[in-house]
C-alpha positions as CSV (number, residue, x, y, z in Angstrom):
1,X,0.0,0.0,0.0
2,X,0.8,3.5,-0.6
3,X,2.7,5.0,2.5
4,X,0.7,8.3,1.8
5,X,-2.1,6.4,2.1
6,X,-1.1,4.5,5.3
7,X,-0.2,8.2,6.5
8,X,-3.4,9.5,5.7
9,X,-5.4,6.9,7.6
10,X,-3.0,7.0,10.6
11,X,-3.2,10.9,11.0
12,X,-6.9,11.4,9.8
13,X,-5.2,14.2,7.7
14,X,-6.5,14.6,3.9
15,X,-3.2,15.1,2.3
16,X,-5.0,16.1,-0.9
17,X,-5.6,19.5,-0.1
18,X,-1.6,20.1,0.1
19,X,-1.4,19.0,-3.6
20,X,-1.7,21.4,-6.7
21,X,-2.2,21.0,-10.8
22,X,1.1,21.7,-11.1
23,X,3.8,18.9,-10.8
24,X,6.1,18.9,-7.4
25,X,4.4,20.5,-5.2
26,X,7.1,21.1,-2.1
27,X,4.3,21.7,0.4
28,X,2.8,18.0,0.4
29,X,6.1,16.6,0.2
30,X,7.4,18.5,3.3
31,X,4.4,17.7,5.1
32,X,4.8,13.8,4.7
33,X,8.5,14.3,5.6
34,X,8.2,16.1,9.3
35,X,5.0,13.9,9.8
36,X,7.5,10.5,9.1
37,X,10.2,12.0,10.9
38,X,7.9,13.3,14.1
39,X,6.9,8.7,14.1
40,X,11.1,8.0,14.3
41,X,11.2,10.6,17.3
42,X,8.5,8.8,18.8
43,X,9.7,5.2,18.7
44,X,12.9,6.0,19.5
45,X,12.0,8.1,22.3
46,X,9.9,5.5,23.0
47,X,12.3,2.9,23.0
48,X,14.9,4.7,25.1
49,X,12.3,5.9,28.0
50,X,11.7,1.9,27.6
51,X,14.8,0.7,28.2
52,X,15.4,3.2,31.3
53,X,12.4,2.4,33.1
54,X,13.2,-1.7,32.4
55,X,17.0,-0.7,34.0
56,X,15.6,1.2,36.8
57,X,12.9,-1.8,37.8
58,X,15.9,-4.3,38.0
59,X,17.8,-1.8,39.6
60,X,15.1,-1.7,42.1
61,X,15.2,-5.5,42.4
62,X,18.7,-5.6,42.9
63,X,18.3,-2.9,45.8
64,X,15.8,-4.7,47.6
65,X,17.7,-8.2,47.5
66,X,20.5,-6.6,48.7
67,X,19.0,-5.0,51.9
68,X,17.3,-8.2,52.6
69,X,20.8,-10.0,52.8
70,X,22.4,-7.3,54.6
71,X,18.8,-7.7,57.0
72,X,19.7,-11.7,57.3
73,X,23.4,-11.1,58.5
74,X,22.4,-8.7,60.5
75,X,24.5,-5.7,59.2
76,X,23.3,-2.2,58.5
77,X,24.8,1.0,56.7
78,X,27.8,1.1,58.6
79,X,28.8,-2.6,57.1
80,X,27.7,-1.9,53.5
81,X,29.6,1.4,53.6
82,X,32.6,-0.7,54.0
83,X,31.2,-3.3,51.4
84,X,31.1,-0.8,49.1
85,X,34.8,0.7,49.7
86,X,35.6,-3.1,49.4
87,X,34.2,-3.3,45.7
88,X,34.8,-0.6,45.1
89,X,31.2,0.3,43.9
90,X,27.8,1.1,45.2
91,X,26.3,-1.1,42.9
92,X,24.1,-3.8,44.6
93,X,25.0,-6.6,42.3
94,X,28.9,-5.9,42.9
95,X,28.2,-5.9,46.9
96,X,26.1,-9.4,46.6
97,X,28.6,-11.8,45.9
98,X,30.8,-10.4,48.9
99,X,28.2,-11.5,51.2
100,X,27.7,-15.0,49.7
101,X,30.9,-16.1,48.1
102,X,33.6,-16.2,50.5
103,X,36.2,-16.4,47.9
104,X,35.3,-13.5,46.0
105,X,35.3,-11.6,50.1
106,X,38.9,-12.6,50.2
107,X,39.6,-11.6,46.7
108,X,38.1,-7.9,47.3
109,X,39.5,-7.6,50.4
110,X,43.3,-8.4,49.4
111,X,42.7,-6.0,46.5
112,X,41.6,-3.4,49.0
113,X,45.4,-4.3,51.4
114,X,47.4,-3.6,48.4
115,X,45.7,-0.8,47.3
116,X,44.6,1.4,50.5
117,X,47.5,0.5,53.0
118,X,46.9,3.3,55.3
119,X,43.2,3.4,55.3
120,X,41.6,3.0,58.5
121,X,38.6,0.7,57.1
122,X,41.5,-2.3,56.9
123,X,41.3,-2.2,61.2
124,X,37.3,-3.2,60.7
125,X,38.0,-5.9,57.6
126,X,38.2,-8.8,60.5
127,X,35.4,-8.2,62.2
128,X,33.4,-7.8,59.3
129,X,34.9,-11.6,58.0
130,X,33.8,-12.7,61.3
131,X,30.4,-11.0,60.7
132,X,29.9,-12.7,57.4
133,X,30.6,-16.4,58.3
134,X,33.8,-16.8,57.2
135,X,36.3,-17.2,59.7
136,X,37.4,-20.5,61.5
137,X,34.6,-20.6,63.5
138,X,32.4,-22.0,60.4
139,X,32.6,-25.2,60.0
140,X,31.8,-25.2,56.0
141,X,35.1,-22.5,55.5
142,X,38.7,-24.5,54.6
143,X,41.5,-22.9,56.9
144,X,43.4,-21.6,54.5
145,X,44.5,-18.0,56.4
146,X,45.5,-16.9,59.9
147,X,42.7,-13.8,58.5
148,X,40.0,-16.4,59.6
149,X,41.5,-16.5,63.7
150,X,39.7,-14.4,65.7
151,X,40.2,-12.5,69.2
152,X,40.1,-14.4,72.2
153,X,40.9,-18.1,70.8
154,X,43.9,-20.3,72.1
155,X,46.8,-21.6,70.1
156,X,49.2,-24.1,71.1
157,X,52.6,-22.0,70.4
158,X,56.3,-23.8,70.3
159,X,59.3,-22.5,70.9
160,X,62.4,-23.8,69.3
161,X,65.4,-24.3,71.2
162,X,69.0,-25.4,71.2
163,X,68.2,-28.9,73.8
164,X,64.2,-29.1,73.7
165,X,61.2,-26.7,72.7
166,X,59.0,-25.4,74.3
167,X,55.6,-25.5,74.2
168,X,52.9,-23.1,75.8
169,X,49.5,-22.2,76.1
170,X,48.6,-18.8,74.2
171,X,45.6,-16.5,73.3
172,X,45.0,-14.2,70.3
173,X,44.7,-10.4,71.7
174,X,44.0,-9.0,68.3
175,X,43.7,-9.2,65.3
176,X,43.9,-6.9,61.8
177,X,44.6,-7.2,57.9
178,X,48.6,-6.9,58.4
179,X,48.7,-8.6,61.6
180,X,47.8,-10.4,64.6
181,X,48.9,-10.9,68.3
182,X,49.5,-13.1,71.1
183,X,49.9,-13.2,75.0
184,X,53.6,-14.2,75.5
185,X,54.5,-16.8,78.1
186,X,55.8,-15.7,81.5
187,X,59.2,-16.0,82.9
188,X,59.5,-15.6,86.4
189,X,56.4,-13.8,87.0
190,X,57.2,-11.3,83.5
191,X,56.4,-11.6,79.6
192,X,59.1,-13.6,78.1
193,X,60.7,-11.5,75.2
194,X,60.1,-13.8,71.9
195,X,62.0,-11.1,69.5
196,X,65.1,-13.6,69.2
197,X,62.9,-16.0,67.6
198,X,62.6,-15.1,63.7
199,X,59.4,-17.2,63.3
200,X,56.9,-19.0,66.1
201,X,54.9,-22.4,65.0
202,X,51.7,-23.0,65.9
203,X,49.1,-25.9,66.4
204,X,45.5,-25.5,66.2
205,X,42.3,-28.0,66.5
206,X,38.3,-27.4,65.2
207,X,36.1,-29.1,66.4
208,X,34.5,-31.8,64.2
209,X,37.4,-31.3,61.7
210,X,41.4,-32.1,62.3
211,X,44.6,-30.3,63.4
212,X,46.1,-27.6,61.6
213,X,50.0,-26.5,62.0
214,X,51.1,-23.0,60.9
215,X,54.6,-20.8,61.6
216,X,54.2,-17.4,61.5
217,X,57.0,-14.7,61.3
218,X,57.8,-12.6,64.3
219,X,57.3,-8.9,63.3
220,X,57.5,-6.8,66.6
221,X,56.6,-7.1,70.5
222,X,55.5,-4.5,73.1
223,X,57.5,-3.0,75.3
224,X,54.7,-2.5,77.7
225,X,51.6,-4.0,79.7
226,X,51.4,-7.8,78.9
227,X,53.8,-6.9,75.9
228,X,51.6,-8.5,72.7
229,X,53.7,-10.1,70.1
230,X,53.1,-9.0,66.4
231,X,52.9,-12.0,64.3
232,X,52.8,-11.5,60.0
233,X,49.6,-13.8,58.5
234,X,50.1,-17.0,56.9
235,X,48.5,-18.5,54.3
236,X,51.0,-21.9,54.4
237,X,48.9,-24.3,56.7
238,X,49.1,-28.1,56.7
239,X,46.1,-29.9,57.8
240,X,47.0,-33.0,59.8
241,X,45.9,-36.3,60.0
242,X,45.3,-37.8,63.3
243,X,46.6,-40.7,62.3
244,X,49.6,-38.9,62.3
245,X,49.7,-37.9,65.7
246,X,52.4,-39.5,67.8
247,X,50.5,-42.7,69.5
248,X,51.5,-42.5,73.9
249,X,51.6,-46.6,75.4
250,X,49.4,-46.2,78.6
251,X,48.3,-48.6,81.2
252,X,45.1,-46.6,82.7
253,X,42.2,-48.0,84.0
254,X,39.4,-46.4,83.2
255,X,35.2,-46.8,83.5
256,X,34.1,-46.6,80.0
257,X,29.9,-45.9,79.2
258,X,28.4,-46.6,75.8
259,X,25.8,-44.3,74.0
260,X,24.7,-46.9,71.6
261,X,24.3,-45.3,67.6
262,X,21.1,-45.4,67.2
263,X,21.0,-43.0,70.6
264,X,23.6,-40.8,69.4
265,X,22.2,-40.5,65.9
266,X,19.1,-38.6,67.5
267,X,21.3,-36.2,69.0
268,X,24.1,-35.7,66.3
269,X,26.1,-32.6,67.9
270,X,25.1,-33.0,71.7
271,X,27.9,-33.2,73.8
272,X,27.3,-36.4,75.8
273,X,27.3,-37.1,79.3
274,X,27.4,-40.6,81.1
275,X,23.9,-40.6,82.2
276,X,22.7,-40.5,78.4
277,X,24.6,-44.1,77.9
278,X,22.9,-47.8,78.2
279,X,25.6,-49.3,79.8
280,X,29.3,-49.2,80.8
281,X,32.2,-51.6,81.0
282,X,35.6,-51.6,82.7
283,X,38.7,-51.4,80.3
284,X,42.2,-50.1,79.9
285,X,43.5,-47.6,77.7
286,X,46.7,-49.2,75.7
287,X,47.9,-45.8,73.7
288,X,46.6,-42.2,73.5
289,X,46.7,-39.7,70.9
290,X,45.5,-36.5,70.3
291,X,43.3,-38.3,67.5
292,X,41.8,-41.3,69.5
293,X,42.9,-44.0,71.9
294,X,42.7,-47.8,71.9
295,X,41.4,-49.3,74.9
296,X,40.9,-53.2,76.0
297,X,38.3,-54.0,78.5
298,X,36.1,-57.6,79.6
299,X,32.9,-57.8,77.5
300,X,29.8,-57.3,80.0
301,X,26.7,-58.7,78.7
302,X,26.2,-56.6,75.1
303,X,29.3,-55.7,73.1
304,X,29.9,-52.2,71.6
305,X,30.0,-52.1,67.7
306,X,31.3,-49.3,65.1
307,X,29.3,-46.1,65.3
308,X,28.7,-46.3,69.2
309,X,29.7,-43.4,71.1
310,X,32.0,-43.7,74.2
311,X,31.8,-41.2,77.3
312,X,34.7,-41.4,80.0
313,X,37.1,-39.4,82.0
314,X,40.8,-38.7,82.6
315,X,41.9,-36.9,85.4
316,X,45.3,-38.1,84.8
317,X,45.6,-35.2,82.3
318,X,43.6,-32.5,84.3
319,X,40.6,-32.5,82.3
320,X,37.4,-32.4,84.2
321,X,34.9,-32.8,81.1
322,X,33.8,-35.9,80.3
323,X,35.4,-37.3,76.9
324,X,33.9,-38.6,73.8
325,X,35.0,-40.4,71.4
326,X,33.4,-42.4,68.6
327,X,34.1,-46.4,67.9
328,X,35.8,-46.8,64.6
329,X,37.1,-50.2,64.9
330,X,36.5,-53.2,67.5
331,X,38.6,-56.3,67.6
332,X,38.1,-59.3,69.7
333,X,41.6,-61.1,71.0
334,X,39.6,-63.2,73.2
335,X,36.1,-64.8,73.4
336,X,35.7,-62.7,76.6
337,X,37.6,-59.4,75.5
338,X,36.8,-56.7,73.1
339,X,39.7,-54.1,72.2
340,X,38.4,-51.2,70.6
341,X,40.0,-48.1,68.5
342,X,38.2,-45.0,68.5
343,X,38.5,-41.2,67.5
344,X,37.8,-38.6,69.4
345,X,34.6,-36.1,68.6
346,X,33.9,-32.6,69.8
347,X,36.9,-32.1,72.0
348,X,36.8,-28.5,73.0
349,X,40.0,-26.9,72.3
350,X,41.2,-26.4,75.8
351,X,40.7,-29.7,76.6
352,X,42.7,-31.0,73.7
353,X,45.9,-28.6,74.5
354,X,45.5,-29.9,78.3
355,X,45.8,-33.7,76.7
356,X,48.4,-32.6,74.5
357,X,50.4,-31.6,77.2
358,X,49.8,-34.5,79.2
359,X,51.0,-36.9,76.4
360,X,54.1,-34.5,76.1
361,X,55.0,-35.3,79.4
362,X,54.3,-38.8,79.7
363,X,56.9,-39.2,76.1
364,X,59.6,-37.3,78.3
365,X,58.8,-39.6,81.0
366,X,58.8,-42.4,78.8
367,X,61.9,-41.4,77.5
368,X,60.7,-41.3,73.4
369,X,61.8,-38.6,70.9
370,X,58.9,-35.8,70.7
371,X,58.0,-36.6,67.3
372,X,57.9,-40.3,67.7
373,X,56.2,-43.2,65.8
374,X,53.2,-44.6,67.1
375,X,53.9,-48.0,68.5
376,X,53.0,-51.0,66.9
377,X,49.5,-52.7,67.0
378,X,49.3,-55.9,68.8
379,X,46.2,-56.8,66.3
380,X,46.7,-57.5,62.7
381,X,45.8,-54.3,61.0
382,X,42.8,-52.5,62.1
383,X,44.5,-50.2,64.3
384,X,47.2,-49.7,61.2
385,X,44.6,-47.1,59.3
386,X,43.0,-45.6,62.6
387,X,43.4,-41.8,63.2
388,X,44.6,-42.3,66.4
């Protein structure tokens, strides 16, 4: 069809009163020329106006997604100020993958170290890791940084030396991007200076995972007060097998009480107690580990199986809690004897620094090399591929 036509129809104009006799009239053909260029204006205007109001909608989305994940980890302006120095933009998608992905925190935030040295958000980056769910306290995180400590936990800290280290009991004061510090041990009744030691090594334990071991260089200490220790951040840690752990030969008696599976299984990550068990027996422990222990003991009338949960105490090493530890392996000698190899479970830290200083002592005793293999099994293998 004739676009004058189509014109004509969509403008309700009669375009016949712009033409004359003559041939080329300019009038009707600058008429149909601002009328088709007035329709372009229009759909492109039309299609930009589009276009913003589409961008400002998911804009709008993004927004509103965002303040409800700031809303469910509990941080307000203050922490998406600092998200947004760390991304360096305001733009709610660039902020959401620092609050889900923790790689992508880590990423932003060692951008933000190398680029702002001096800028007093870096003293607040910890906290806000901690914040977020991704230090060492979460489970679901690897260790893979000193970053993830956090104020107020305990390390087990050695010092070499020249005859025999050292090992002692420490807590983290602090903690920041650049660095982080200890208590020093005391030496008769003052902090010990730790400056002559170029780098410290340290051993740490979470719960429901393994044992970690990291040095760490010596940067600075106090002069002052409890006189702090400045320690750089590492990112070398090993994560050790139990199994690795230098097996102890004891001969302790000790009153063992069973939580069978099935009971345990209804209450996964309770810390047990002996009145929760179904019945006891009366064993000795033959080694101890940091990772487990293998015990012998007479069979009473059931006999414990893989997967049951064992409660019992040990004063020997100063540890007041009761113990628990799972079975991962059970052996019978004799037709009235059950050994047993098991690995212990939810060990609070302090009570697995108080054990590991027990077993350090009793090797001295003993007379073995601190770093000793674990002693042979009397069975024929099971106890070969334990974690104890």
């Amino acid at each position: 069809m004739n676009p004058a036509i189509l014109l004509q129809i969509a403008t309700g104009l009669d375009l016949d009163v712009f033409k004359s006799k003559g041939p080329g009239n300019p009038v009707y053909n600058y008429v149909l020329a601002g009328l088709l260029a007035a329709g372009i204006i229009y759909v492109v205007y039309y299609y930009i106006t589009r276009r913003a109001r589409l961008r400002e909608q998911a804009m709008q989305r993004e927004e509103t997604r965002l303040r409800l994940m700031l809303t469910e980890s509990d941080l307000g302006e203050r922490e998406r100020t600092m998200l947004e120095h760390l991304a360096g933009s305001s733009l709610p998608q660039d902020i959401q993958p620092l609050l889900t992905v923790r790689t992508a925190f880590e990423s932003a935030a060692e951008k933000f170290r190398a680029e702002h040295a001096d800028d007093p958000l870096l003293k607040r980056v910890p906290e806000l890791r901690q914040r977020l769910g991704y230090g060492i306290g979460n489970p679901r995180n690897p260790f893979v940084s000193t970053r993830m400590l956090a104020p107020g936990l305990r390390l087990q800290c050695t010092l070499p030396g020249a005859k025999r280290s050292v090992t002692f009991v420490t807590t983290i004061l602090g903690l920041g991007e650049r660095a982080f510090f200890i208590k020093p041990p005391t030496a008769r009744g003052n902090p010990a200076d730790l400056t002559r030691f170029e780098t410290l090594a340290f051993k740490l334990a979470r719960e429901r995972d393994a044992q970690y071991e990291f040095e760490c260089r010596v940067m600075a200490q106090a002069q002052s007060g409890v006189r702090p220790v400045a320690l750089e951040h590492s990112t070398s840690i090993r994560k050790l097998l139990f199994r690795n752990a230098p097996r102890v030969p004891f001969a302790l008696d000790v009153h063992f009480f069973v939580v069978k599976q099935e009971v345990a299984a209804e209450h996964k990550h309770r810390t047990f107690k002996r009145h929760e068990s179904q019945y006891s027996l009366l064993g000795k422990i033959l080694d101890l580990s940091l990772g487990g222990l293998r015990l012998i003991a007479e069979l009473p009338g059931q006999k414990p199986v893989e997967g049951d949960i064992v409660v019992f105490q040990l004063p020997q090493a100063n540890i007041k809690d009761d113990l628990v530890a799972e079975v991962i392996g059970v052996v019978s000698p004799q037709q009235d004897m059950i050994q047993m190899h098991m690995q212990f479970v939810g060990s609070k830290e302090l009570n697995r620094l108080k054990l590991s200083k027990f077993l350090q002592v009793e090797q001295e005793r003993q007379g073995q090399p601190a770093e000793a293999p674990p002693p042979p099994s009397i069975d024929s293998g099971d106890h070969a591929t334990g974690p104890s």
